[in-house]
C-alpha positions in Angstrom: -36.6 25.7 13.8 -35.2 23.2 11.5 -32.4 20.7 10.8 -28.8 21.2 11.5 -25.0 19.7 11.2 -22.3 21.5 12.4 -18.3 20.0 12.1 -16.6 21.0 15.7 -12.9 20.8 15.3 -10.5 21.1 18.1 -6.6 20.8 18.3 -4.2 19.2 21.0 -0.4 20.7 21.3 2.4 18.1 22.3 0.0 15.5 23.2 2.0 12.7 23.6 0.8 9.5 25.1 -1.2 11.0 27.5 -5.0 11.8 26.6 -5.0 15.3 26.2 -8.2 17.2 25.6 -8.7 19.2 22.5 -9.0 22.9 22.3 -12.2 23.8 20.2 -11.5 25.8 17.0 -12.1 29.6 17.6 -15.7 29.8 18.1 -16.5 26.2 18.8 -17.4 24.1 22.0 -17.4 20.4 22.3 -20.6 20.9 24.4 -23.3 19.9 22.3 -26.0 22.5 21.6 -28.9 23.3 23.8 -31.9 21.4 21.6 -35.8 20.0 22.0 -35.0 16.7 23.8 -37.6 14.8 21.9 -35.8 15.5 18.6 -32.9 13.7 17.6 -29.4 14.6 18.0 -26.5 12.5 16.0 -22.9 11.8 16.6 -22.8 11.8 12.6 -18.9 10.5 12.2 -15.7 11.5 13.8 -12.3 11.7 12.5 -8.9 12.7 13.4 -5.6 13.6 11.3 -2.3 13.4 13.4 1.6 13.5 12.0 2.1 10.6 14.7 0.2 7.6 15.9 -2.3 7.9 18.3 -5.7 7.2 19.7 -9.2 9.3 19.5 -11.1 9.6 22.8 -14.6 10.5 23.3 -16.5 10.6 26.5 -19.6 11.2 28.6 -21.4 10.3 31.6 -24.6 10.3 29.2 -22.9 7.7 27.0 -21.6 4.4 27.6 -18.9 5.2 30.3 -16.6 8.0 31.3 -13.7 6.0 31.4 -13.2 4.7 28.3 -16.3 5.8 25.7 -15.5 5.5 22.1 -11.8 5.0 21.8 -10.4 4.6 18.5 -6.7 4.4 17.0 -5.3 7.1 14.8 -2.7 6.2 12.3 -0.1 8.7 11.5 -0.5 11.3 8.5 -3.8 10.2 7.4 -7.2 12.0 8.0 -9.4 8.1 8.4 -12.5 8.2 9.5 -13.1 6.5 12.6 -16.8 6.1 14.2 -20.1 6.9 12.2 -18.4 5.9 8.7 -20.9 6.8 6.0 -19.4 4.1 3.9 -22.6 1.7 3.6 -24.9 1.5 6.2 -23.9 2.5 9.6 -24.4 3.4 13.2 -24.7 6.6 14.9 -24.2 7.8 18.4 -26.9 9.5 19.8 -26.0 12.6 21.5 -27.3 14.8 24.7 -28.4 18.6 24.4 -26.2 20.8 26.6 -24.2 17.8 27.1 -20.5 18.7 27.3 -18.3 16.0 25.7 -14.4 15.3 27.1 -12.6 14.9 23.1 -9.0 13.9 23.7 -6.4 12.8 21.5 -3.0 11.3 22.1 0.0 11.6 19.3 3.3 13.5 18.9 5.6 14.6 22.1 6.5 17.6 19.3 3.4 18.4 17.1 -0.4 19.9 17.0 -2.4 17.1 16.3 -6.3 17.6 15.4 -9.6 16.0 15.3 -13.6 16.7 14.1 -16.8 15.6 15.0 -19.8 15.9 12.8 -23.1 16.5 14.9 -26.6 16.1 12.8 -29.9 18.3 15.0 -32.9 17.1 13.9 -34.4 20.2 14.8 -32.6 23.1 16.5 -34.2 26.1 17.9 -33.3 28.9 15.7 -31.6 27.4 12.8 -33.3 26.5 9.2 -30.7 24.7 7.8 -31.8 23.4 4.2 -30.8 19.9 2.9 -32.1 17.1 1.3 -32.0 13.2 1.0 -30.7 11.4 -1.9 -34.3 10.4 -3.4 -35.1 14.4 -3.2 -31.4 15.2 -5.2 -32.5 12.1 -8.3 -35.9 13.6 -8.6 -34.6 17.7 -8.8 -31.6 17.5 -9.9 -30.4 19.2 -13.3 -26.5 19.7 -13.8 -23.4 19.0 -12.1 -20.7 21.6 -11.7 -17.5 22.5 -9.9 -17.4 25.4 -7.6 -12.8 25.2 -7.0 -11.6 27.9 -4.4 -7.8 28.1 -3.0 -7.7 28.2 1.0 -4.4 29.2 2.5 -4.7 27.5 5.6 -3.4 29.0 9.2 -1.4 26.5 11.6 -2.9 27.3 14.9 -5.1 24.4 14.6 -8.2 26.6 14.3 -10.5 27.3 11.0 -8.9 29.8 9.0 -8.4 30.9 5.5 -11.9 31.1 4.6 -12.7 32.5 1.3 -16.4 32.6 -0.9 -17.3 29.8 -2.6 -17.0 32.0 -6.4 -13.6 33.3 -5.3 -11.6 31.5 -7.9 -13.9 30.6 -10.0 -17.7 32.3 -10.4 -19.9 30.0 -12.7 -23.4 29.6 -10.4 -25.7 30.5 -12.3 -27.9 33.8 -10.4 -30.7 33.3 -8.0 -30.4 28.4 -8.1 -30.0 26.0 -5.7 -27.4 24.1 -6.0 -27.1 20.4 -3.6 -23.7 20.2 -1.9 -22.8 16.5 -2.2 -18.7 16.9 -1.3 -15.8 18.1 -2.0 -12.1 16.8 -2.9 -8.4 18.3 -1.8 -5.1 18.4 -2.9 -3.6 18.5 0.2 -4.0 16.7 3.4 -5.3 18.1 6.2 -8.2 17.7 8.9 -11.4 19.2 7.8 -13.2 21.0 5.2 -15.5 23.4 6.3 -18.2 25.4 4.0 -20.4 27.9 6.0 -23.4 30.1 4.7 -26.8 30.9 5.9 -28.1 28.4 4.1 -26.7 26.0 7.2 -28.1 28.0 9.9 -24.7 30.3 9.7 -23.4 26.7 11.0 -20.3 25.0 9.7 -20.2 21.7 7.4 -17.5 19.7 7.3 -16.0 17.0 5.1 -12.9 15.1 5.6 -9.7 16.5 3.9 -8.1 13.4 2.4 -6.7 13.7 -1.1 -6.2 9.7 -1.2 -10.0 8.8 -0.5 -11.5 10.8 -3.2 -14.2 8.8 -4.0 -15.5 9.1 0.0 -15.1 12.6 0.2 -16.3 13.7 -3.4 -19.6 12.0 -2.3 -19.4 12.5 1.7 -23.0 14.1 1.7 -24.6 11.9 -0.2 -23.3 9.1 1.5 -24.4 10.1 5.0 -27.6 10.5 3.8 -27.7 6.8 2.2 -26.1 5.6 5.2 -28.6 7.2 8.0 -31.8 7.5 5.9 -32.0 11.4 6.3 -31.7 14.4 4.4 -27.8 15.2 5.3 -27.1 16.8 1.7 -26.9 20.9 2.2 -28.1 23.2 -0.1 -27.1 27.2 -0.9 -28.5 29.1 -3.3 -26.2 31.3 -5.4 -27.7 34.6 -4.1 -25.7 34.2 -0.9 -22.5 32.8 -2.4 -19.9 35.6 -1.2 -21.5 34.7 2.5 -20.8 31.2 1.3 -17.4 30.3 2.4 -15.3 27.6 2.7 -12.3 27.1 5.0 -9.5 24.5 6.6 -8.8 23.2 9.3 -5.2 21.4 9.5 -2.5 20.7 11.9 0.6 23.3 12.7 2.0 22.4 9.0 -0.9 24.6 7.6 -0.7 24.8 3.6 -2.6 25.6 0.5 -5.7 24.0 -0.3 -7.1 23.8 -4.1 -10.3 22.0 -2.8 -13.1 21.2 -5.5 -16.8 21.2 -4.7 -19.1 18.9 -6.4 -22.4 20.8 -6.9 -25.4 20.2 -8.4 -28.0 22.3 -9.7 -31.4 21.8 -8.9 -35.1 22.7 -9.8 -35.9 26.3 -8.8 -38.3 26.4 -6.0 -38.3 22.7 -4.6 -36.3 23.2 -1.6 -37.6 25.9 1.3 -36.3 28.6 1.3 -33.4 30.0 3.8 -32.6 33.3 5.1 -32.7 35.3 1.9 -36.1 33.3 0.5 -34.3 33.6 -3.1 -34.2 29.8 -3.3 -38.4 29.7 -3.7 -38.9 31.9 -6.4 -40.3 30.0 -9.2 -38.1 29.8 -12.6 -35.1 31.2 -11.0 -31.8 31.4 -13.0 -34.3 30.3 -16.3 -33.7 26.9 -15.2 -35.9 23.9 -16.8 -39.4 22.6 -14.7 -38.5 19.2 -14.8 -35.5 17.3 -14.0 -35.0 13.6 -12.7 -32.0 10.7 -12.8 -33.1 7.0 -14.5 -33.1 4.7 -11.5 
């Protein structure tokens, strides 16, 4: 068992004014994962990305209220987020295993509008997600790099498109970790997802908002600062073609160059996920000693 975040993205047609609950992406449910109900489970931000105005809904009977819960306004063509901001420190809802959340958006009479949540496990049966906190990424790591991939989004408001994370461009260097710390878009869209055993086979997901690059080419990192945690995923290059990254957008679709910031870290320092390539010592030839001035 081990940690976990998973993006759950859903889509609302014609919503209008009316509250209209999302439909999850393919493969996805709003009901949060069955869990150990000692450990912690984290409501870790929430967003939304509508062509019209319009207002985020999230409810529960295990949260505040079922009437209202956490309401928040959506502004039109712009992917904002809107509870759990990792910008500085910040609050985080506390979550309910097995507990099935009512998401609803409101927006366009004539459009597909879309939303995310980001849900941290502390520790979910099954999983081994690997990640690290932002103390752990100065002290290992070595290089920064670019991993760039082209998604051709679908417009059904699911995840589609997905493509490996050395599609466009394959410079990992073999059998090395490498620390996930965001990514940035050239187009607008709802959510950035990168999936890989590495995460539990779970999704990842960063805003897609060209205009806040500086947010989302350091989401990971920031989340960790934010909550204190180890919220920064890492893959190691012996699973990149199962390492994929994908899109999830409104019925306009589009392309997506998308640009992941990477960085390599020290071989062995980080468990080891499902292929155990990550914990051989002196993989890829990289140096034994690493570290940023703080």
């Amino acid at each position: 068992m081990g940690r976990a975040i998973e993006a759950v993205a859903g889509f609302a047609t014609n919503p209008g004014a009316t509250f209209t609950p999302l439909t999850a992406s393919t493969g996805q449910s709003f009901t949060v994962r069955g869990t150990d109900i000692t450990k912690g489970t984290w409501l870790l931000a929430a967003w939304a990305f509508n062509a019209t105005a319009g207002e985020l809904r999230i409810r529960s009977p295990r949260l505040h209220d079922f009437f209202s819960g956490i309401r928040n306004r959506v502004t039109s063509a712009g992917t904002m987020v809107l509870t759990g901001s990792p910008e500085g420190d910040s609050y985080t809802q506390r979550l309910y295993a097995q507990d099935n959340l009512t998401v609803e958006l409101t927006g366009g009479g004539a459009e597909l509008d879309t939303a995310t949540l980001l849900i941290a496990y502390e520790d979910l049966g099954g999983i081994a997600g690997r990640f690290i906190d932002n103390p752990t990424l100065a002290k290992i790591g070595l290089n920064e790099t670019t991993a760039e991939v082209t998604v051709t989004a679908v417009t059904t408001g699911n995840f589609g498109g997905a493509v490996a994370i050395n599609s466009s461009i394959d410079n990992l260097i073999a059998n090395t970790d490498y620390a996930i710390l965001g990514a940035m878009t050239d187009t607008r869209g709802d959510t950035i997802g990168v999936t890989g055993v590495d995460f539990g086979n779970l999704r990842v997901g960063i805003p897609a908002e060209p205009s806040l690059r500086w947010l989302g080419n350091n989401w990971f990192v920031k989340l960790a600062d934010a909550f204190g945690a180890p919220y920064i995923p890492v893959f190691n290059s012996a699973n990149k073609t199962q390492t994929t990254v994908d899109v999830q957008t409104n019925g306009a679709g589009g392309t997506y160059i998308i640009n992941l910031r990477l960085v390599q870290l020290l071989p062995g320092q980080v468990p080891g996920g499902a292929t155990g390539a990550a914990v051989q010592a002196g993989g890829g030839g990289a140096p034994t000693s690493a570290g940023q001035p703080h």
